[in-house]
C-alpha positions as CSV (number, residue, x, y, z in Angstrom):
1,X,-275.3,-72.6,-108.5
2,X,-276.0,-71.7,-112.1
3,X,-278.8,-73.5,-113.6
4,X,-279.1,-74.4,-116.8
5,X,-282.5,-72.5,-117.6
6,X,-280.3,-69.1,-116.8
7,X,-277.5,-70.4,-118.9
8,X,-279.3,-70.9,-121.9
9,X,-280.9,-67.4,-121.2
10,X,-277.5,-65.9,-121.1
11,X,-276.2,-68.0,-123.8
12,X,-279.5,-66.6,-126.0
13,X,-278.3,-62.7,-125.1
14,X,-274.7,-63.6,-126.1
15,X,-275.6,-64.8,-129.6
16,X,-278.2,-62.4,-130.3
17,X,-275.7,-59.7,-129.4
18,X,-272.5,-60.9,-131.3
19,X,-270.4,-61.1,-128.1
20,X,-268.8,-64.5,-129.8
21,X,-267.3,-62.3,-132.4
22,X,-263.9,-61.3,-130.3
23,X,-263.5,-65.3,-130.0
24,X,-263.5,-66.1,-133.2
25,X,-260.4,-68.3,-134.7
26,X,-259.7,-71.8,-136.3
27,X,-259.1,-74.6,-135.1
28,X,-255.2,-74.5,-135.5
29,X,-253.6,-73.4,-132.3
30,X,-251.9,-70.0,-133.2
31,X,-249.0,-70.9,-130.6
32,X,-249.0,-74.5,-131.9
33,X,-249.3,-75.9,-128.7
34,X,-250.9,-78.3,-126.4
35,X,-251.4,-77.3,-122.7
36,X,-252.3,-80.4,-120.4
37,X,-253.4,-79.1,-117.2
38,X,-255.9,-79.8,-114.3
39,X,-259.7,-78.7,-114.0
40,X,-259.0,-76.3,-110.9
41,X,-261.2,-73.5,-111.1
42,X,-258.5,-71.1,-109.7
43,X,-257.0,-71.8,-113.1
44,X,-259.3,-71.4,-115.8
45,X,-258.7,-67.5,-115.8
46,X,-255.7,-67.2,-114.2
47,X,-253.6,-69.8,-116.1
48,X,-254.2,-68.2,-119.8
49,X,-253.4,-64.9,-118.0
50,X,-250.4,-65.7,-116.7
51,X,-249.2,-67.2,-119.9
52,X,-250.4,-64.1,-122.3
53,X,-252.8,-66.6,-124.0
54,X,-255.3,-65.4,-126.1
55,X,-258.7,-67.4,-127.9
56,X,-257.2,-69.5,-130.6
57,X,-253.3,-69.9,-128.9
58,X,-253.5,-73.2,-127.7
59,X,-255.1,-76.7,-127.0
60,X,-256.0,-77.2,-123.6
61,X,-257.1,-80.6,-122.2
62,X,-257.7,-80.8,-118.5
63,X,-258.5,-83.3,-116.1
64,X,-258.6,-83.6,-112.2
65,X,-254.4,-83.3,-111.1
66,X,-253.5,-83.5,-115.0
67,X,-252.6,-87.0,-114.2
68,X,-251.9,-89.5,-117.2
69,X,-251.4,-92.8,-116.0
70,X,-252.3,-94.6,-119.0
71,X,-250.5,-94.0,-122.3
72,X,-253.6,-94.8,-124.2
73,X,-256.1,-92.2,-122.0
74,X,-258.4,-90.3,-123.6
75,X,-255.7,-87.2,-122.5
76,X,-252.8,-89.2,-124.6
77,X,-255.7,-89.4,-127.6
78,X,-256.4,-85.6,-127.4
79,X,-252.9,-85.0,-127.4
80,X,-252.2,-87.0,-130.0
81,X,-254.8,-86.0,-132.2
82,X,-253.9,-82.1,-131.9
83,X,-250.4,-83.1,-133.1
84,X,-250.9,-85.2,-136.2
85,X,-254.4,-83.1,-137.2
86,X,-254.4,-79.9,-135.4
87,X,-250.5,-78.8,-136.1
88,X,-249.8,-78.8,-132.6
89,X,-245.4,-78.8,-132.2
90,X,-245.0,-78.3,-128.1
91,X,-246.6,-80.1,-125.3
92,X,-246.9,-78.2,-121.9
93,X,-247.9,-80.3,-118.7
94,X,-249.0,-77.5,-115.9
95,X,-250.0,-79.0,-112.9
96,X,-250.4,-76.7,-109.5
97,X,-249.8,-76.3,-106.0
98,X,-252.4,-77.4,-103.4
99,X,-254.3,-79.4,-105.8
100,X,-257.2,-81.5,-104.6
101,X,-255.7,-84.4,-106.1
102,X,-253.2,-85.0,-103.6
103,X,-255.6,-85.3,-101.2
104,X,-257.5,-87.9,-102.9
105,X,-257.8,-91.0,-100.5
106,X,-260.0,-93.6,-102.8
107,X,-261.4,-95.5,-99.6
108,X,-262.8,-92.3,-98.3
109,X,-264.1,-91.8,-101.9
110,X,-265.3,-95.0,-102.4
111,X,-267.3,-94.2,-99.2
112,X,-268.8,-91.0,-100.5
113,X,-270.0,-93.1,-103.8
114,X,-271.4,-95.5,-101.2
115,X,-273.0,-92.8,-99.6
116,X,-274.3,-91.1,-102.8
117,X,-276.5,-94.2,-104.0
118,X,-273.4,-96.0,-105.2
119,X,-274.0,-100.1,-104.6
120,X,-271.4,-102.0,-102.8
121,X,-272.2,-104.4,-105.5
122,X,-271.4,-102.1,-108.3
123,X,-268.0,-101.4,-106.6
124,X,-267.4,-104.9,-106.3
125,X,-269.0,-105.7,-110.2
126,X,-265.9,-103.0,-111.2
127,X,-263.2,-104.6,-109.0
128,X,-264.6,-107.9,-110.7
129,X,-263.9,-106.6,-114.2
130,X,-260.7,-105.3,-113.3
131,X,-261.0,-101.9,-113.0
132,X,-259.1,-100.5,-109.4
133,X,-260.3,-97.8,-108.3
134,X,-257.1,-97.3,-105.8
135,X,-255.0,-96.8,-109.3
136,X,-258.1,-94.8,-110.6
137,X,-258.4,-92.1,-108.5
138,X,-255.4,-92.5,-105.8
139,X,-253.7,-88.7,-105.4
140,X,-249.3,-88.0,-106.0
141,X,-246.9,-86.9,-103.4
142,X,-245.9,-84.1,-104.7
143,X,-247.3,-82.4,-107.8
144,X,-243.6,-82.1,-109.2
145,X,-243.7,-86.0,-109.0
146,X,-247.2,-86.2,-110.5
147,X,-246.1,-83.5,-113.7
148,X,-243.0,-85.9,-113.9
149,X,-244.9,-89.0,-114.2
150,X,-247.4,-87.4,-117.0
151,X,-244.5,-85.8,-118.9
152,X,-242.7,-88.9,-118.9
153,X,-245.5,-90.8,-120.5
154,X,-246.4,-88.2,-123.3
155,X,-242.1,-88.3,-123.8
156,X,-242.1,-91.9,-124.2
157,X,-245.3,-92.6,-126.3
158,X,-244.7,-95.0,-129.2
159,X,-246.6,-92.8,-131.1
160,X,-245.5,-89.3,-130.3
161,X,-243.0,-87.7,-132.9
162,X,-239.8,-87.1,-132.0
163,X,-239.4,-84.0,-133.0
164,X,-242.2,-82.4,-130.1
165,X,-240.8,-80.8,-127.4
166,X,-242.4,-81.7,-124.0
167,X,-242.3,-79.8,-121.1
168,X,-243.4,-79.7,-117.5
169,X,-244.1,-76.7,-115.3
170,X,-246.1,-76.0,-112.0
171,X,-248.1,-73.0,-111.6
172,X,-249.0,-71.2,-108.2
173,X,-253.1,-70.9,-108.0
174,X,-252.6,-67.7,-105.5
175,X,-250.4,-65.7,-107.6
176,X,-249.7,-67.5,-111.0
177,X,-246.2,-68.0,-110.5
178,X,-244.7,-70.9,-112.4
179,X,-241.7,-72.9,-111.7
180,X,-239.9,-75.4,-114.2
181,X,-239.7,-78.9,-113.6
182,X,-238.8,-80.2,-116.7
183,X,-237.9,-79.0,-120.4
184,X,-236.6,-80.5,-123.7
185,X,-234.3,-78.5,-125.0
């Protein structure tokens, strides 16, 4: 593991030598573009190769399964806000094969907080103020379901214009293959 005393290190060789220069843009997405997709680190080289993207192209916002089960998430805000401020015109939900997400079982995870220090108490203080974790951090199916059900709520969002086009697509993590599941036209 990486500590943070050598990435400081590196990240003091990087400056000093310029090596920020060939990333270099604004913060308008050249493609005009949002790309919601998970946090799999298979992906966060593979992905932007597979799809020709370049420093600058897009906005990507990640999160574990790029699951959005709320309309009013902090994914729907980031969304949001790279529309109406950012110029983005085209949402892109990319979920993946074999993603960890839909193995998540939130008893057994529940049991690893316990585990890690995590109170009983505090589980039951959350469950108290409403918060479930079952509908926090329960898995999908089938990730075609799960990019259906995110698309769906960005597609319907009170506040989204009508005019952005969403889309949903599946990538393969061994050979970066992606499959349609759903465009606008």
């Amino acid at each position: 593991m990486m500590s943070l005393e050598k990435m400081l290190a590196y990240n003091e060789q990087f400056v000093a030598e310029k090596k920020y220069e060939e990333f270099v843009t604004d913060s308008i997405p050249n493609k005009r573009m949002v790309i919601f997709t998970c946090m799999d680190s298979r992906l966060v080289q593979l992905l932007p190769n597979a799809i020709n993207l370049k420093p600058g192209d897009v906005k990507m916002v990640k999160n574990a399964g790029a699951i959005i089960r709320k309309p009013f998430d902090s994914i729907m805000k980031s969304i949001l806000v790279a529309i109406y401020e950012l110029q983005a015109e085209e949402v892109v939900v990319i979920g993946h094969h074999d993603c960890g997400m839909s193995h998540v079982d939130p008893g057994a995870l529940t049991a690893k907080m316990n585990e890690r220090g995590i109170s009983k108490e505090t589980i039951e203080t959350l469950t108290n103020a409403g918060i479930n974790l079952y509908d926090e951090f329960h898995g999908f199916e089938t990730v075609e379901e799960s990019v259906e059900q995110s698309v769906g709520i960005i597609r319907n969002h009170p506040l989204l214009p009508k005019e952005v086009n969403v889309h949903g697509l599946v990538i393969d993590p061994k050979t970066g293959k992606l499959d349609v599941v759903t465009k606008d036209s």
